[in-house]
Structure formats: C-alpha cells, structure tokens
N, CA, C and O of each residue as an XYZ file, in Angstrom:
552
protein
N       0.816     -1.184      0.000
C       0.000      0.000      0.000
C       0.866      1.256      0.000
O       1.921      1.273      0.635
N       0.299      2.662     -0.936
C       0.923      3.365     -0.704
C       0.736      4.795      0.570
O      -0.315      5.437      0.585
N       1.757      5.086      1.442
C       1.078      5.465      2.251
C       0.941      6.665      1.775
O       0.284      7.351      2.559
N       1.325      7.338      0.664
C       1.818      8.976      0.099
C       0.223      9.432     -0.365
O      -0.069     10.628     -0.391
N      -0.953      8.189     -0.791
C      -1.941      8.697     -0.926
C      -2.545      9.539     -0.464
O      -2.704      9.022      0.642
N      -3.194     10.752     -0.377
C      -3.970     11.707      0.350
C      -2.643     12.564      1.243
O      -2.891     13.536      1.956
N      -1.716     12.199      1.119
C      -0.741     13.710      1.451
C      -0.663     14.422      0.708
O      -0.154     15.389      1.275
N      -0.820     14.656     -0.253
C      -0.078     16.057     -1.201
C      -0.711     17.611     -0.438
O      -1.596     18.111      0.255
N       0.221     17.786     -1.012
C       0.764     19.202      0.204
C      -0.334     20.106     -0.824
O      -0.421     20.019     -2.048
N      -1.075     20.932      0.043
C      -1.952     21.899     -0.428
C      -0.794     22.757     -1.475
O       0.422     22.950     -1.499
N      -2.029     23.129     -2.311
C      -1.451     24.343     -3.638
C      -1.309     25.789     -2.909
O      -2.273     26.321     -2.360
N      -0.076     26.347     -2.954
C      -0.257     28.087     -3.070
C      -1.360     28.774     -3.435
O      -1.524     29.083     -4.616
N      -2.109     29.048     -2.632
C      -3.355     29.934     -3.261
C      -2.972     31.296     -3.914
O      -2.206     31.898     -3.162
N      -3.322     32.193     -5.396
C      -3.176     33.300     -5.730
C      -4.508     33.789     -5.678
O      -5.465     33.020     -5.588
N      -4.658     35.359     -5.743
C      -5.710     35.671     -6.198
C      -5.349     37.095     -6.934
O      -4.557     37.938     -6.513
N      -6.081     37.148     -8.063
C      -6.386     38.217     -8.851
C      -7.499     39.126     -9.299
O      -8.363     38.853    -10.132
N      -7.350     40.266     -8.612
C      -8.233     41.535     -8.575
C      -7.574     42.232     -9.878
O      -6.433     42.639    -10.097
N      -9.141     42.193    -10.906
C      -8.979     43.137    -12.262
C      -9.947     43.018    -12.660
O     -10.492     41.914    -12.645
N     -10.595     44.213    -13.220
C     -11.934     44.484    -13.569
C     -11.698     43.877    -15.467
O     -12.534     43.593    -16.325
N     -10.538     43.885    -15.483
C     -10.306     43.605    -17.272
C     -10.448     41.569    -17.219
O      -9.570     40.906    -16.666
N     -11.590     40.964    -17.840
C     -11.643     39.542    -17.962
C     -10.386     39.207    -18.991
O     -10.458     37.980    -19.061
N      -9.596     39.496    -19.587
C      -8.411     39.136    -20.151
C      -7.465     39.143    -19.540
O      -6.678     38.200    -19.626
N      -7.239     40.169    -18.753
C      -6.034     40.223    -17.482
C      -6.604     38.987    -16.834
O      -6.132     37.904    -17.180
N      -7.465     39.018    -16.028
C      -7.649     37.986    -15.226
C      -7.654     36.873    -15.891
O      -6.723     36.217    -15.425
N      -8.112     36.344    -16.626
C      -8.044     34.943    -18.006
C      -6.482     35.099    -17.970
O      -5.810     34.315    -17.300
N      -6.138     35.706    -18.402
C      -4.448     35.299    -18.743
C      -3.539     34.878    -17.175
O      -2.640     34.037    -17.163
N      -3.951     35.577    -16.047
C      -3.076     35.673    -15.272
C      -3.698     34.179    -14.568
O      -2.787     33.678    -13.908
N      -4.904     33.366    -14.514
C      -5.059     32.621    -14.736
C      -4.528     31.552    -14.942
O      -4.338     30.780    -14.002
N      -4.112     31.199    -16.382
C      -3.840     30.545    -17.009
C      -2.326     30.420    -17.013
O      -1.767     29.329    -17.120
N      -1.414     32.054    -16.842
C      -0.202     31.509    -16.675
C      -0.095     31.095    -15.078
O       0.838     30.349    -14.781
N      -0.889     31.483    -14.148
C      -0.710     30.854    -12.789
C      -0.558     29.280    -12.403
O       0.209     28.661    -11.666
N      -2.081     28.778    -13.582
C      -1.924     27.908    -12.931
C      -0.954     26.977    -13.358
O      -0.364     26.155    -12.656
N      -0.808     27.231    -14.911
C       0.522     26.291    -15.174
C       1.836     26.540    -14.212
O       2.873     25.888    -14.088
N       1.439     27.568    -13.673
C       2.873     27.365    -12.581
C       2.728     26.542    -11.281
O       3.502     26.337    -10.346
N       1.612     26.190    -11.516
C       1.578     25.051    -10.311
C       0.423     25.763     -9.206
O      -0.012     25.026     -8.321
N      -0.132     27.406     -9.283
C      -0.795     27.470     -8.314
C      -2.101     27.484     -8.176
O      -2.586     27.512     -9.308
N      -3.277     27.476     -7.020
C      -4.203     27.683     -7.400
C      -4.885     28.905     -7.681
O      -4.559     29.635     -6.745
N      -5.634     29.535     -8.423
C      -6.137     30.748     -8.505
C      -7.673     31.127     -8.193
O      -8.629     30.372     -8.375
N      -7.728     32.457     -7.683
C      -8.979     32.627     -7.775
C      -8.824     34.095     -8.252
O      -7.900     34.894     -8.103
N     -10.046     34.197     -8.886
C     -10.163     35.971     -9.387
C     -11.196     36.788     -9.123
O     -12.302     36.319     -8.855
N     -10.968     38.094     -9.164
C     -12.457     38.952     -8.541
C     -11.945     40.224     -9.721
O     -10.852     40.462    -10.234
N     -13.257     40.849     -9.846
C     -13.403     41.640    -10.671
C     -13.812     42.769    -10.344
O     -14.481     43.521    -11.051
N     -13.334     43.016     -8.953
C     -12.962     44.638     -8.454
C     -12.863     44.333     -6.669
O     -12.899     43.312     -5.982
N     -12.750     45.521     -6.435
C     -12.220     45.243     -4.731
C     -13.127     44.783     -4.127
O     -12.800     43.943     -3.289
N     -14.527     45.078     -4.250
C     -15.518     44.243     -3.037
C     -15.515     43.362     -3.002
O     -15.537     42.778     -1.918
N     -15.474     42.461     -4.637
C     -15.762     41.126     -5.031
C     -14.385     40.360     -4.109
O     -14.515     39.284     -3.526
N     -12.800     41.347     -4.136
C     -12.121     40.486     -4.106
C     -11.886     40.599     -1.939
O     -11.250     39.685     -1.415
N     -12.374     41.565     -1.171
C     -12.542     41.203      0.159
C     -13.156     40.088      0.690
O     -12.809     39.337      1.601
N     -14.346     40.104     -0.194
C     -15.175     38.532      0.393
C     -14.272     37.324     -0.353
O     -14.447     36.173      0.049
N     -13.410     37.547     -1.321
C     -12.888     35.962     -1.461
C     -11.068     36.006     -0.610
O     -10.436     34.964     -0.439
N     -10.558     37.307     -0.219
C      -9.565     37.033      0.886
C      -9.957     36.482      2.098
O      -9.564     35.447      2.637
N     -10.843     37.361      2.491
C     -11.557     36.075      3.556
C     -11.878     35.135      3.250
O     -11.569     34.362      4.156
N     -12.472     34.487      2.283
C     -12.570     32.887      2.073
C     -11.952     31.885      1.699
O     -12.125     30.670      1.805
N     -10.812     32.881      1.008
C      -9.877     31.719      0.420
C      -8.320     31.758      1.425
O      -7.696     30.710      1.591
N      -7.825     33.099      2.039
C      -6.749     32.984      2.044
C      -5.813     32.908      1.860
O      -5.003     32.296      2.556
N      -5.495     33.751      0.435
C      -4.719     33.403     -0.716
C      -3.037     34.037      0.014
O      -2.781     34.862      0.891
N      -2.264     33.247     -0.786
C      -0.822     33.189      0.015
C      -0.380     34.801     -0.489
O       0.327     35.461      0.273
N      -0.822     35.376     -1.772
C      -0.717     36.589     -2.418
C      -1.878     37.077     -3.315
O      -2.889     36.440     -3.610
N      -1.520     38.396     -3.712
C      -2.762     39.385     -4.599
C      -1.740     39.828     -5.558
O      -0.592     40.269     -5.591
N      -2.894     39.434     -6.462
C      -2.156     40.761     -7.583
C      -3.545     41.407     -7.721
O      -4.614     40.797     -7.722
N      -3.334     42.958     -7.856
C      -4.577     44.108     -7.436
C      -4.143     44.741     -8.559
O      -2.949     44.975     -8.746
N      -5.269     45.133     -9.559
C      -4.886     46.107    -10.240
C      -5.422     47.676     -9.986
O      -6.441     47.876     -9.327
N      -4.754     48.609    -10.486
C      -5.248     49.893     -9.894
C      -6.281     50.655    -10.245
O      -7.048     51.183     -9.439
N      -6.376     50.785    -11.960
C      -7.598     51.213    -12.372
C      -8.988     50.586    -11.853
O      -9.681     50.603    -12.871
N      -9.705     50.084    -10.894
C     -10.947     49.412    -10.970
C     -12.011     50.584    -10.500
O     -11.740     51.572     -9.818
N     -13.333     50.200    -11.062
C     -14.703     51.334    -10.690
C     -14.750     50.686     -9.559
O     -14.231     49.583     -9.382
N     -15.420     51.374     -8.657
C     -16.118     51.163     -7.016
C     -15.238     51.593     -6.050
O     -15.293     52.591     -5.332
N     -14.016     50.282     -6.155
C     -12.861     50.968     -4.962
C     -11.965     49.759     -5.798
O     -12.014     48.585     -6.165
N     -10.923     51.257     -5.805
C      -9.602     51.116     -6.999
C      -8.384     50.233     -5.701
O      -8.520     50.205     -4.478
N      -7.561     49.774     -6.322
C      -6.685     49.029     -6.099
C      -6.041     49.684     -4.715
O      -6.017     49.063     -3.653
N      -5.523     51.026     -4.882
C      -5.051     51.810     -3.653
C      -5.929     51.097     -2.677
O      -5.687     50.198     -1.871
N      -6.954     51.715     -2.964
C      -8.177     51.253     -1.618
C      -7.881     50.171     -1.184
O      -7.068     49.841     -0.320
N      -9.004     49.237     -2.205
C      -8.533     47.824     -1.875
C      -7.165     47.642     -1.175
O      -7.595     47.868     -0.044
N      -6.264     47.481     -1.039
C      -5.341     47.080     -0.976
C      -4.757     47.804      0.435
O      -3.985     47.190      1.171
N      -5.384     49.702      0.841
C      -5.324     49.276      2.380
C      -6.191     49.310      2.684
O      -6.423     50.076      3.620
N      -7.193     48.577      2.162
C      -8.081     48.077      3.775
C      -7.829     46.492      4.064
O      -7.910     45.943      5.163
N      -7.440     45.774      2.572
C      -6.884     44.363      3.239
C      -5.662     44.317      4.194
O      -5.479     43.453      5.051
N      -4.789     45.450      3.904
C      -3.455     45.938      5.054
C      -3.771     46.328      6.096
O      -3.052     45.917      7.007
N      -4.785     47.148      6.456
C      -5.483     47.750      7.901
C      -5.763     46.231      8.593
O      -5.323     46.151      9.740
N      -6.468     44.936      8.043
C      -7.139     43.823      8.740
C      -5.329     42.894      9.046
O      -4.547     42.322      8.286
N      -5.336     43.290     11.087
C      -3.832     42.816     11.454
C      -3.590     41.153     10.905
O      -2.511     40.562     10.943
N      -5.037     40.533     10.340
C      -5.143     39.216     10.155
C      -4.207     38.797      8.376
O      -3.630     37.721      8.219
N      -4.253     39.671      7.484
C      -3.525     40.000      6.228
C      -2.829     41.197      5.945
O      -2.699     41.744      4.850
N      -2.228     41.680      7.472
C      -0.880     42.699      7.034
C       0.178     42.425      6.680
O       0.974     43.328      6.424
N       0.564     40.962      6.537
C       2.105     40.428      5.848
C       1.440     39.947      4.638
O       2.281     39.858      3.743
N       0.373     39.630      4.279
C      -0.033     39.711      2.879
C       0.628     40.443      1.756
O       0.569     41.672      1.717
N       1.394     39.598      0.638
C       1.913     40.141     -0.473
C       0.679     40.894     -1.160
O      -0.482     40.487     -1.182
N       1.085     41.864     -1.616
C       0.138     42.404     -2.563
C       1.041     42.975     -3.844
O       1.768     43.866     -3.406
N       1.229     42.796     -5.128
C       1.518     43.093     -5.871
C       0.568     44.233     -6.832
O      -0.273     43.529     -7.391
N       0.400     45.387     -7.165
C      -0.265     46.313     -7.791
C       0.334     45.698     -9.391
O       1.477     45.380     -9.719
N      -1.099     45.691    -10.267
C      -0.738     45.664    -11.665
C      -2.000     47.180    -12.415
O      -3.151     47.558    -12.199
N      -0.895     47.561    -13.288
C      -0.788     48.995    -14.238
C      -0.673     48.971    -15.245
O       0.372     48.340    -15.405
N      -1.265     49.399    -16.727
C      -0.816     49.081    -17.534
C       0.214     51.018    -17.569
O       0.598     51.585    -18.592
N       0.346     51.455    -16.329
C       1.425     52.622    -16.194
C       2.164     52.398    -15.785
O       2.059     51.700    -14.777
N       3.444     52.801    -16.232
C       4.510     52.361    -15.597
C       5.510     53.449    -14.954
O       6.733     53.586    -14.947
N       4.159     54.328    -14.288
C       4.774     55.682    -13.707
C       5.139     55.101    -12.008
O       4.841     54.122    -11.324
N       6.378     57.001    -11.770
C       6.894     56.531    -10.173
C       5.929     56.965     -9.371
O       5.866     56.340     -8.313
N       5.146     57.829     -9.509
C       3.880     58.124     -8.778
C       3.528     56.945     -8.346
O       3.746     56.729     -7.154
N       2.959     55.966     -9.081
C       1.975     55.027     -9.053
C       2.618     54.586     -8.427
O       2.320     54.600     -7.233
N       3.877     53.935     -8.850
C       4.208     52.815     -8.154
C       5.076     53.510     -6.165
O       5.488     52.831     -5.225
N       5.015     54.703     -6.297
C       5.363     55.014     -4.624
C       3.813     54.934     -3.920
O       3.697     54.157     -2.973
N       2.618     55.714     -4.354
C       1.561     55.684     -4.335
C       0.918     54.080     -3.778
O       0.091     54.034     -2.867
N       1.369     52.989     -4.382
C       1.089     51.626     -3.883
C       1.997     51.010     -2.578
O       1.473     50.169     -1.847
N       3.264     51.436     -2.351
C       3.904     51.320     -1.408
C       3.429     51.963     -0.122
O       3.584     51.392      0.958
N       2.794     53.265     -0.242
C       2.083     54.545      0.750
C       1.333     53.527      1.250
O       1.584     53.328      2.439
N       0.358     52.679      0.707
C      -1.214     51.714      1.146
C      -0.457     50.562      1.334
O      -1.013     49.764      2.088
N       0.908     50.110      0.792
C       1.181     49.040      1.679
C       1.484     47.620      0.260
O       1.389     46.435      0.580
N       1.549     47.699     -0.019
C       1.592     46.634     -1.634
C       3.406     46.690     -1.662
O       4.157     47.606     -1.326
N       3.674     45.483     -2.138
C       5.249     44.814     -2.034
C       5.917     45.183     -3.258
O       7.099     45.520     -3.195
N       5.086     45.153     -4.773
C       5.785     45.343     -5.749
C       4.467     46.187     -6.579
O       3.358     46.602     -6.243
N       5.324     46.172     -7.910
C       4.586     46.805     -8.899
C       4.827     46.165    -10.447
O       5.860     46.497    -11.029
N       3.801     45.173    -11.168
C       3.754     44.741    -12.155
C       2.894     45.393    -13.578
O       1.683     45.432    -13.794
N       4.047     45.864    -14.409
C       3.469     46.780    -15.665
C       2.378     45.929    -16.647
O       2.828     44.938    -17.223
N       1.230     46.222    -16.811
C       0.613     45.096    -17.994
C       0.868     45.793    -19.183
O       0.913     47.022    -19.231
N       1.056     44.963    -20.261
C       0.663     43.661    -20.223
C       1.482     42.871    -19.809
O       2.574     43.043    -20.350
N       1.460     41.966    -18.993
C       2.685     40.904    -18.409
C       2.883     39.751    -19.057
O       1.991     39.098    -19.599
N       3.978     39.484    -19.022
C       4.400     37.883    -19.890
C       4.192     36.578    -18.638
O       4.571     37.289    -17.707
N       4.027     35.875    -18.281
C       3.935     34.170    -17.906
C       4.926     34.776    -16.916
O       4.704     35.266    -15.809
N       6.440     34.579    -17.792
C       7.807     34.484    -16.675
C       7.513     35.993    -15.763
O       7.739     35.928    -14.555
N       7.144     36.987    -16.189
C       7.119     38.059    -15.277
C       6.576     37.814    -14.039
O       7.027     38.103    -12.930
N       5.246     37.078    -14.438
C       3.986     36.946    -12.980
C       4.587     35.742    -12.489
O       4.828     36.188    -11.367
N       4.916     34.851    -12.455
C       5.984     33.941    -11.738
C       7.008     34.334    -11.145
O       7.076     34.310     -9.916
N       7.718     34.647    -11.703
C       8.634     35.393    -10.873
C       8.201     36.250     -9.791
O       8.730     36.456     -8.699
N       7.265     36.657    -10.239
C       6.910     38.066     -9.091
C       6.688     36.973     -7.656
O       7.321     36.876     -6.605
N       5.276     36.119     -8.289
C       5.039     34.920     -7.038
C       6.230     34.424     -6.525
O       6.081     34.320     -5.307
N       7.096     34.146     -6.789
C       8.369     33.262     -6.127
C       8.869     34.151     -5.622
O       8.900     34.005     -4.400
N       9.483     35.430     -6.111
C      10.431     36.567     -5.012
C       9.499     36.257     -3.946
O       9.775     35.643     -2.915
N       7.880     36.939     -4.422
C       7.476     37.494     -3.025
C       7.366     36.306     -2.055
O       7.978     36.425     -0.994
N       6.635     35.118     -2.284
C       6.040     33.775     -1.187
C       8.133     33.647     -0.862
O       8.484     34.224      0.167
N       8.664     33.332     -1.241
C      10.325     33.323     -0.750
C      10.609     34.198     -0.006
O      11.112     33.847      1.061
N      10.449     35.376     -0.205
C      10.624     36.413      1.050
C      10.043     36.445      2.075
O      10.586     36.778      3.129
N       8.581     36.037      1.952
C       7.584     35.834      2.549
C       7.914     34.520      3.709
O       7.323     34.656      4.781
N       8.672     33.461      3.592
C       8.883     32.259      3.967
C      10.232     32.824      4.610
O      10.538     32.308      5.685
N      11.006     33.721      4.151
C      12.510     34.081      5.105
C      12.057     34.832      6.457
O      12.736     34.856      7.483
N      10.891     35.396      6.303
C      10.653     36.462      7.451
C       9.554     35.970      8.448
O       9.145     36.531      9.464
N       9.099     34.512      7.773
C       8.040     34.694      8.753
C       8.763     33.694     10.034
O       9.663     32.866      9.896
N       8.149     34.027     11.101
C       8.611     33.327     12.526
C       8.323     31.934     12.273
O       7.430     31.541     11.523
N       9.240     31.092     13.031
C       9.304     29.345     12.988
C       8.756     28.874     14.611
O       8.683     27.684     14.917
C-alpha cells in the first residue's frame, strides 16, 4: 500500500483583482501552469469577500478598478492585522513613479506593468512567497 496517498501538500493559493476579464483569463492561465491555485475577482468588493474565504498566500490588485480602486482595496486588506504580511503586488498598464510610490504609501510589495508575460507573474510569485517564507517566525 501506498502510504503517500492523500498527502499532497496543499497548492499556493493566488488571487487576482482586475476588472479587465483578459487580465484575469491570462493571469489565470499563466498561474496555474505554474503550479498554483487561482482565484479571481473583478474589483475590490468582489475580491474582500474571497480574501476572507480563500486565504490566498498573495494578490495581484490592479489599480484602475470602478467602485474601490486598487489603492483602496489594498489598504483596507493591510489595515485587517489578520492580512498585514499579505503580499500584494499592484498591476498597471502605467509604468509611472507616482503610481508605483503611491502603492507602497497603502502598503503593496511590488509593482507589475501590464501587459505581463507568464515568466514576469511567476517570478513576481516566487520573489514574493520566498521572502515571505525568510521572514516569517518558525
């Protein structure tokens, strides 16, 4: 018998906040071929009720969204002490310094220009969950 059945180690949860269904479809699709699981929301309210439900290990938030734009979003998931080491990555299709100091001000780790390639958004996931894994307490 094998005993390895029913261990496999849970998937990295991602999640992606973007009001654009192609951003999210793509980021998707290159996620999950990287091995993780994804979930997506299509602006900030949508995506508070699925951080609370899912728990995702990181965000990618984009900034342009109607209702409450990425800034927002992104500190009020930083205000909750329960997802203040939460990666948050901001995606732009600007690739201004405003913006990207502007996302650091609310609390977000990096800044990803769209349109993004596969290796870009991977990479981004591995710096950050790796950094993320050096700092957290054992």
């Amino acid at each position: 018998m094998d005993s390895d059945i029913g261990a496999i180690a849970p998937r990295t949860r991602v999640l992606v906040i973007d009001d654009s269904n192609t951003i999210r479809r793509s980021a998707e699709i290159f996620l999950k071929q990287g091995g993780y699981d994804v979930y997506l929301a299509e602006d900030g309210f949508d995506a508070l009720s699925k951080v609370n439900d899912h728990a995702p290990a990181l965000i990618f938030c984009d900034i342009l969204m109607p209702r409450l734009d990425g800034y927002q979003t992104c500190a009020i998931i930083k205000r909750n002490s329960r997802y203040a080491d939460l990666p948050v990555i901001m995606l732009s299709s600007k690739d201004g310094l405003f913006d990207k100091a502007r996302g650091r001000m609310v609390g977000s780790q990096d800044y990803l220009t769209k349109p993004f390639t596969k290796d870009q958004l991977l990479e981004a996931v591995r710096l950050h969950l790796k950094e993320d894994a050096a700092v957290a307490p054992n």
